[in-house]
NUKE-250006 format. One line per field, with one value per residue (C-alpha): residue in one letter; x, y, z. Coordinates in Angstrom, 1 decimal, decimal comma. Layout:
// residues N
resn	[a_...] $
u	[X_...] $
v	[Y_...] $
w	[Z_...] $
// end
This chain:
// residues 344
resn	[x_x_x_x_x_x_x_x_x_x_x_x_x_x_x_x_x_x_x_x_x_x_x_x_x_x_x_x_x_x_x_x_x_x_x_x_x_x_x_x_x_x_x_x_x_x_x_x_x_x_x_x_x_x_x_x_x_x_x_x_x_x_x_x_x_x_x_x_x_x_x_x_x_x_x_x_x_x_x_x_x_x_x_x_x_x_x_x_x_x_x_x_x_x_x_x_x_x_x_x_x_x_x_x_x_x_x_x_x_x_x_x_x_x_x_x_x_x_x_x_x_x_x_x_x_x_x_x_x_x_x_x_x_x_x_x_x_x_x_x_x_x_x_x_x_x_x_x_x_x_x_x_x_x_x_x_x_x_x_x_x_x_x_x_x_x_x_x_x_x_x_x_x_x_x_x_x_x_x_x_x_x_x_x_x_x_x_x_x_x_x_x_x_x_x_x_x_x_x_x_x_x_x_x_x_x_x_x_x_x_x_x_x_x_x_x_x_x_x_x_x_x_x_x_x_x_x_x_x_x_x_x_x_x_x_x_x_x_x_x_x_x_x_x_x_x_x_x_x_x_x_x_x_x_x_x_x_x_x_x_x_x_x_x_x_x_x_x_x_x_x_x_x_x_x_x_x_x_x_x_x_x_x_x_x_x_x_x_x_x_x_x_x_x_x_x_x_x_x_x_x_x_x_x_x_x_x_x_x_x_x_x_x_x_x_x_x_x_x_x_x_x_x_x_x_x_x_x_x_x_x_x_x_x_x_x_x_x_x_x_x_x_x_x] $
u	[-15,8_-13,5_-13,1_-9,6_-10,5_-10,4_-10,1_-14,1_-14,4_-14,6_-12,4_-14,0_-13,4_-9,6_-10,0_-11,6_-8,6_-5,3_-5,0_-2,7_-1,4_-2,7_-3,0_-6,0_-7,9_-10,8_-14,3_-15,1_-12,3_-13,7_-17,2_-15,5_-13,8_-16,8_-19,4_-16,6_-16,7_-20,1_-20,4_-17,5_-20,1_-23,1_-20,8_-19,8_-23,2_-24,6_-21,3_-22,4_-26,5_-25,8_-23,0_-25,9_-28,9_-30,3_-30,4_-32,7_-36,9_-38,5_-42,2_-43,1_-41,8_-39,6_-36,5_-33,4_-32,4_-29,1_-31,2_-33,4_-29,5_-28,5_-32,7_-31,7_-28,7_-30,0_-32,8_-30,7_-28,0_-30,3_-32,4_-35,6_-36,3_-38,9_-39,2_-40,2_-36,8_-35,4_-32,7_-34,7_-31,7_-29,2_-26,6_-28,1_-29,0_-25,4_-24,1_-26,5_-25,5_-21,6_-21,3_-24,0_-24,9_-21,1_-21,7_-24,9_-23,1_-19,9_-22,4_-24,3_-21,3_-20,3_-23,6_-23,3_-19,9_-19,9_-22,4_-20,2_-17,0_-19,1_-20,0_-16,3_-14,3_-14,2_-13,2_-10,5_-9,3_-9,5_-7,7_-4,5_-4,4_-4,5_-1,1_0,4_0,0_2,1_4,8_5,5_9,3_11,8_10,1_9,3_6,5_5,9_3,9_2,2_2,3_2,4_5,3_8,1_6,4_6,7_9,7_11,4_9,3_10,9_14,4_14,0_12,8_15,2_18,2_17,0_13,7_10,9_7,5_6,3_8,7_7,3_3,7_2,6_0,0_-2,4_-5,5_-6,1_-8,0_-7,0_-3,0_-3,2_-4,9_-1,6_0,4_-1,6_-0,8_2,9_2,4_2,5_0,8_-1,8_-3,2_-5,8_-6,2_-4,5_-1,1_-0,8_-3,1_-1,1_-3,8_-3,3_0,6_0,0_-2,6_1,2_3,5_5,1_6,3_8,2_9,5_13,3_12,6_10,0_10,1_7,8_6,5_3,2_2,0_2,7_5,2_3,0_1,4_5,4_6,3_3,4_3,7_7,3_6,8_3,9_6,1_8,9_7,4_5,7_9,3_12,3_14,3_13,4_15,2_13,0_14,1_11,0_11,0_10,2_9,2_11,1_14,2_12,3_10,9_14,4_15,1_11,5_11,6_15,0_13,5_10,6_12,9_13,6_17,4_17,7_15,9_15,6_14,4_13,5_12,7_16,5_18,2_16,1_17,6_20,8_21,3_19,5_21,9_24,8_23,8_24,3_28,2_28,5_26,6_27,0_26,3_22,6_22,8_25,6_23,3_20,4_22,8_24,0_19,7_18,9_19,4_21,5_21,6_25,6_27,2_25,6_26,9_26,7_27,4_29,3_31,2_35,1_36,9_39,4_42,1_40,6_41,1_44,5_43,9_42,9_39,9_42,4_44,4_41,3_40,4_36,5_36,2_34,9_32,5_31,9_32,3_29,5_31,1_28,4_25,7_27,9_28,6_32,3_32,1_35,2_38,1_36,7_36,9_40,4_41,0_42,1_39,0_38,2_36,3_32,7_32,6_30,4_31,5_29,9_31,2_30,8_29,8_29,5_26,9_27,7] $
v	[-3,0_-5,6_-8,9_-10,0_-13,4_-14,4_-18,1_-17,6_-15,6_-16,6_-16,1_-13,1_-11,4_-11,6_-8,8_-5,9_-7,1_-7,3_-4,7_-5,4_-2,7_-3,0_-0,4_2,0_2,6_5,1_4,0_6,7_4,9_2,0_3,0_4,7_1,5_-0,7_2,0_2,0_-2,0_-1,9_0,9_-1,4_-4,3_-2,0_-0,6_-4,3_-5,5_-2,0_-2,5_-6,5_-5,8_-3,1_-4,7_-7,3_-5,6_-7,1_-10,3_-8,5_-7,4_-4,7_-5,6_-1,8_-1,2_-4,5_-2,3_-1,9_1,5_2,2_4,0_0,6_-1,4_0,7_-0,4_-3,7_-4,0_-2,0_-4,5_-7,7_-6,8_-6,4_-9,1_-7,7_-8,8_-7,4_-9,6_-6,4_-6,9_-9,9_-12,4_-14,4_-15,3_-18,1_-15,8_-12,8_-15,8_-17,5_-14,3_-13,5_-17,1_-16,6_-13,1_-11,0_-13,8_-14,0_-10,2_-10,3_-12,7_-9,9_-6,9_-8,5_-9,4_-5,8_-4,5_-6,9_-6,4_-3,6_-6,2_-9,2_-7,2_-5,8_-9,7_-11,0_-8,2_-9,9_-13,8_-11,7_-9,6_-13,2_-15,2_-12,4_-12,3_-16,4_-16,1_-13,2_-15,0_-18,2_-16,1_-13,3_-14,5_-12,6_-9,2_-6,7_-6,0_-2,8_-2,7_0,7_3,5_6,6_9,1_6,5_3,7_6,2_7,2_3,5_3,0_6,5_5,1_1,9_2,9_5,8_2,1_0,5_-1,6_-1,8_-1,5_-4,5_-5,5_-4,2_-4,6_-2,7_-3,5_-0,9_-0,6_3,2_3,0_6,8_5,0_2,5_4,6_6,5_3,5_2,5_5,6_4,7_1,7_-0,7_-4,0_-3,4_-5,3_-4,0_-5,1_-5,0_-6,6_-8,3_-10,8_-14,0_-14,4_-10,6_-10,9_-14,6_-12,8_-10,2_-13,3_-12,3_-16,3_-15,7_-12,3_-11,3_-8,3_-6,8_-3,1_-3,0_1,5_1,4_4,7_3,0_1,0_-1,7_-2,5_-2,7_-5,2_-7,3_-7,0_-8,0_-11,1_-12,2_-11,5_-13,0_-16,6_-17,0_-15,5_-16,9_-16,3_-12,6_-9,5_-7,5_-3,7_-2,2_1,3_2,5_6,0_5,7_4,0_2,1_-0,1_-1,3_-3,8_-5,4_-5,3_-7,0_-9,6_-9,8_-11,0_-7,4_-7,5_-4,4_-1,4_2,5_4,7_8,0_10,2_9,3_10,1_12,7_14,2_13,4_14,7_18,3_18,2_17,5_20,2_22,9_22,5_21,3_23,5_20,7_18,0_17,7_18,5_15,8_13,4_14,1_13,8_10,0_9,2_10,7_8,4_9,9_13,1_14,3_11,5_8,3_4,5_1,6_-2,0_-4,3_-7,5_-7,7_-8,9_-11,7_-9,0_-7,1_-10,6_-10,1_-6,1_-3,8_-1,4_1,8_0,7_0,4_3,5_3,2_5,0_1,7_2,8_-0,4_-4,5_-6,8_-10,7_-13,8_-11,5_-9,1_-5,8_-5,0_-1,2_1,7_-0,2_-3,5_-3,1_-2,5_-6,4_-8,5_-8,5_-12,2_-13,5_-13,4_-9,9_-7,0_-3,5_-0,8_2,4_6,4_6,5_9,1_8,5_9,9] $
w	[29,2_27,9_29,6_29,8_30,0_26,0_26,8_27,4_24,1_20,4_17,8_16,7_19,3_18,8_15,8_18,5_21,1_18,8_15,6_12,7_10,5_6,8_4,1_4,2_1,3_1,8_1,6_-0,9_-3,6_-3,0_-4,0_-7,0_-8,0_-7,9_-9,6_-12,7_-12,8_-13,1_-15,3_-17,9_-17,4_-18,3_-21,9_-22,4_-22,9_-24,7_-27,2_-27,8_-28,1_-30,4_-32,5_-33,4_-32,8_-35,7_-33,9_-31,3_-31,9_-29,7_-29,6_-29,5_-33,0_-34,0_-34,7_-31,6_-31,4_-29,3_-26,7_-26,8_-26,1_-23,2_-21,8_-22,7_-20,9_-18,0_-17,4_-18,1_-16,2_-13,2_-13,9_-14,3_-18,0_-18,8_-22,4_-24,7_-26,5_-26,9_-29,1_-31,5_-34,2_-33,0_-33,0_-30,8_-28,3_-28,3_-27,8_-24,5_-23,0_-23,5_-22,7_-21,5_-18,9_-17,6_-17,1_-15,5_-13,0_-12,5_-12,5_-9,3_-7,9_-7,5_-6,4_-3,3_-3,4_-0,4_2,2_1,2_1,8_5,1_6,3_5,8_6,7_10,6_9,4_7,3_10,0_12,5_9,3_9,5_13,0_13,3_10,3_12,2_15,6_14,2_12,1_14,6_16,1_18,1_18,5_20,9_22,9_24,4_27,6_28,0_25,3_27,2_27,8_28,3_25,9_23,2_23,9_23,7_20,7_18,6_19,7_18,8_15,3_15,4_15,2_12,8_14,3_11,8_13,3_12,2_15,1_17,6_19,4_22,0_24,8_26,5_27,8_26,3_23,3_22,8_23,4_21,2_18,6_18,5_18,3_15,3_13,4_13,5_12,4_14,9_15,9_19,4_22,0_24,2_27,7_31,2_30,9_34,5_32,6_31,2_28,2_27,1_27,4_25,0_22,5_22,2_21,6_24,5_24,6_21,6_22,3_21,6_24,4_26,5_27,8_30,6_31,4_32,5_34,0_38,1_39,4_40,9_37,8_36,6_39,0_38,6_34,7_34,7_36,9_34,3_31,7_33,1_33,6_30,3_28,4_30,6_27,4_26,8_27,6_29,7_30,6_33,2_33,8_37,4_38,8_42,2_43,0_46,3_43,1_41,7_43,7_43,3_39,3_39,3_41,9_39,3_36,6_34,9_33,0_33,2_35,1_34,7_37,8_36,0_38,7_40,1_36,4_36,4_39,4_38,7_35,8_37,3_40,0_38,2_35,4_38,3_37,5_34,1_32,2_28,4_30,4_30,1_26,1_25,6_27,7_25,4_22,4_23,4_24,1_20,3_17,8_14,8_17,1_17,9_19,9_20,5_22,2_19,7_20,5_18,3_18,7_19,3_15,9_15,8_15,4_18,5_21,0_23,6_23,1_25,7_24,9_25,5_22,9_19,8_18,1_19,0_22,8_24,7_27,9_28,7_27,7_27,6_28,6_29,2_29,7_32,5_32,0_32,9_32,9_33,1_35,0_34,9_30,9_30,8_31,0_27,8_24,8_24,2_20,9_22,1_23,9_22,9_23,0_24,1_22,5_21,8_18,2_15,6_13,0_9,6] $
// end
């Protein structure tokens, strides 16, 4: 069971709680790589003992055959020396201390190259997460990864967001396993914990989307979240509209009640048999129709949003949304529009 509580854990432990994406390379090509390094070493020193294997004496029968250079080699390179053929000229012996022993060095470096690689792999994996821990700025931090977690996470992609972007928090190993596969940054643990939500950057987030599986772990998430990131945007997703209000008291920005669009968009589907499809269209990125937000131009400032060629739904002034008739008041440098787009 993990123990939220990392301020009483070392370090270490960091690497088993927060997962950074990195390029897989199978332990079978790795293996491959190293036996042909060795195998180059092993020729290396075969090529040099025979190139001057007049230099060298076998005490068998004084002459170096080159089955009697690959022995050679073999046993130098591992060290064993048996001393049955060795340099006696100057030459031969200049040669073994400038090459072959540089070699012998390289060749035992990749035999314990795999427990080296074994005992370092966790201060490597601690070293990245310290460097991606004081580099990660204005992200986004996903807080659960199921049904609606992966759902924000495709759209958000779906923009324009690279992964590296985006972290998400869960305590599903199976969940965050998932998340891993597209890419993204994890943390594992219960997010109602301040130290999980700081292991996340949460702190220095640009936005947080709150959809855990129940809405009292949403509330309580989004009031954690809310006092370690005044600065963040924070959208929470609820299950039933009794949990609005609460998530808004909470310090959410903005709030969806699915079980309420849900119905509303059944309900209404009972009369207006596109409506569901063009509703799905505008929540697909690159799908059919779908609202983008840009900022008024200098050109655009006195205008009304009737009279631009983009089809305004809404304007976005100091942080308030002026929606439908509210929006038909004069654009001012400094507004956002919200508007139906068509992407090529």
């Amino acid at each position: 069971m993990f123990d939220e509580n990392l301020t009483r854990r070392p370090d270490s432990a960091l690497g088993e709680v927060l997962r950074i994406p990195q390029p897989f390379v199978s332990p079978g090509r790795r293996i491959a790589r190293r036996v042909f390094y060795a195998l180059t070493a092993l020729a290396a020193v075969v090529l040099v003992v025979w190139l001057d294997r007049d230099g060298y004496t076998d005490s068998r029968d004084g002459r170096v055959s080159f089955l009697d250079c690959i022995y050679y080699a073999t046993v130098s390179l591992s060290t064993t020396g048996y001393g049955d053929i060795a340099p006696v000229t100057p030459t031969a012996r200049l040669v073994n201390v400038v090459v072959v022993t540089p070699l012998r060095v390289i060749f035992l470096i990749i035999l314990i190259g795999t427990t080296v690689e074994a005992l370092t792999a966790q201060s490597r994996q601690v070293l990245r997460i310290q460097r991606w821990r004081s580099a990660v700025r204005m992200h986004t931090v996903v807080i659960g990864y199921g049904t609606k977690g992966r759902a924000a996470v495709a759209a958000m992609i779906g923009n324009g967001v690279p992964p590296a972007d985006i972290v998400v928090v869960d305590p599903s190993e199976a969940a965050l396993e998932r998340a891993r596969s597209a890419g993204l940054t994890t943390v594992r643990g219960d997010a109602s914990h301040s130290d999980i939500l700081r292991l996340a950057g949460t702190p220095r987030a640009r936005s947080i989307v709150v959809a855990p599986d129940n809405d009292a772990a949403a509330v309580l998430v989004t009031l954690t979240a809310r006092q370690l990131a005044p600065d963040a945007t924070i959208i929470a997703a609820a299950r039933e509209s009794e949990t609005e209000h609460l998530l808004r008291r909470s310090g959410a920005d903005s709030t969806v009640v699915s079980s309420e669009t849900a119905g509303r968009l059944l309900g209404m589907a009972t009369r207006n048999d596109g409506l569901v499809d063009v509703t799905k269209d505008l929540l697909t990125p690159h799908t059919g129709l779908s609202i983008s937000e840009r900022a008024v131009t200098q050109d655009e400032a006195g205008r009304v949003p009737g009279q631009l060629e983009d089809a305004v739904v809404a304007v976005v002034r100091q942080g308030r949304l002026l929606r439908s008739g509210a929006a038909a008041t004069e654009l001012r440098v400094g507004d956002r529009l919200l508007y139906v787009d068509r992407p090529d």
